[in-house]
C-alpha positions in Angstrom: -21.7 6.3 76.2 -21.5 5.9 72.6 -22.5 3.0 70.7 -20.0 0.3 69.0 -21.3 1.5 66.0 -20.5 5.2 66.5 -16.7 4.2 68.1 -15.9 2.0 64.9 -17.1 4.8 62.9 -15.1 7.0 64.8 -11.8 5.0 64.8 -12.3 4.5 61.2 -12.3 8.1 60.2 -9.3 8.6 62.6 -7.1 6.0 60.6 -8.3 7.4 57.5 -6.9 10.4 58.9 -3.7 9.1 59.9 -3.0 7.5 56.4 -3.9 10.8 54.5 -1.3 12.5 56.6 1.2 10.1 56.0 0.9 10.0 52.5 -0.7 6.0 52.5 -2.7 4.7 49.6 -4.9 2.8 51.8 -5.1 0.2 48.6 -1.3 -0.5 48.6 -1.2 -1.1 52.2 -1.4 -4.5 53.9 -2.9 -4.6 57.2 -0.6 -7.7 58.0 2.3 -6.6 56.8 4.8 -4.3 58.2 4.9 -0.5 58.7 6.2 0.7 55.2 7.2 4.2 55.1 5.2 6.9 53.3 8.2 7.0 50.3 7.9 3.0 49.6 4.1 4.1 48.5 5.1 6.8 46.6 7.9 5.0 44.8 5.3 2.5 44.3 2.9 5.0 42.8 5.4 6.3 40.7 6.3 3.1 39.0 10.2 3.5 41.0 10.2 -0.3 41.3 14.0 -0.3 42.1 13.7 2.3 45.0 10.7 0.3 46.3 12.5 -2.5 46.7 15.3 -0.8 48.5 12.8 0.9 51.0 11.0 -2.4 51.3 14.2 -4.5 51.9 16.0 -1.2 54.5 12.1 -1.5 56.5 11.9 -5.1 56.5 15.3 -6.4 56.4 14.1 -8.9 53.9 16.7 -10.6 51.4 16.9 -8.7 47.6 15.4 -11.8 46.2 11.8 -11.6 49.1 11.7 -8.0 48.9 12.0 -8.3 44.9 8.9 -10.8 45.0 7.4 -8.2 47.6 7.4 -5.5 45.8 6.5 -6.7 42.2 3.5 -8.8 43.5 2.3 -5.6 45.1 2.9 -3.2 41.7 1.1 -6.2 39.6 -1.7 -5.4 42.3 -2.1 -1.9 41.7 -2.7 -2.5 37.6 
């Protein structure tokens, strides 16, 4: 049986896996947050502030005003 060592290291390179494949920035996305789509990051990346926040707020169902705070506190993060 393998060590926990060996299965952490195992799951780890398995999510980074995932996120590559998906098009994550493993830096943009918050572990407690919700599933954002692969496009939100993008847009993010790309400085598309406006069509993050409508991502954020059609994933979420957050209000203009949260998804607005969202996504701006998360750009100012990136910098």
């Amino acid at each position: 049986m393998d060590s926990v060592e060996e299965r952490i290291a195992r799951l780890e390179r398995q999510v980074a896996d995932l996120q590559r494949h998906l098009g994550i920035d493993p830096a943009l996305a918050d572990p407690q947050g919700p599933f954002l789509p692969p496009e939100f990051y993008q847009a993010l990346e790309r400085g598309k502030t406006i069509l993050a926040i409508k991502i954020y707020r059609e994933a979420t169902g957050a209000s203009l005003l949260e998804a607005k705070n969202t996504v701006e506190s998360m750009a100012r993060g990136r910098r």
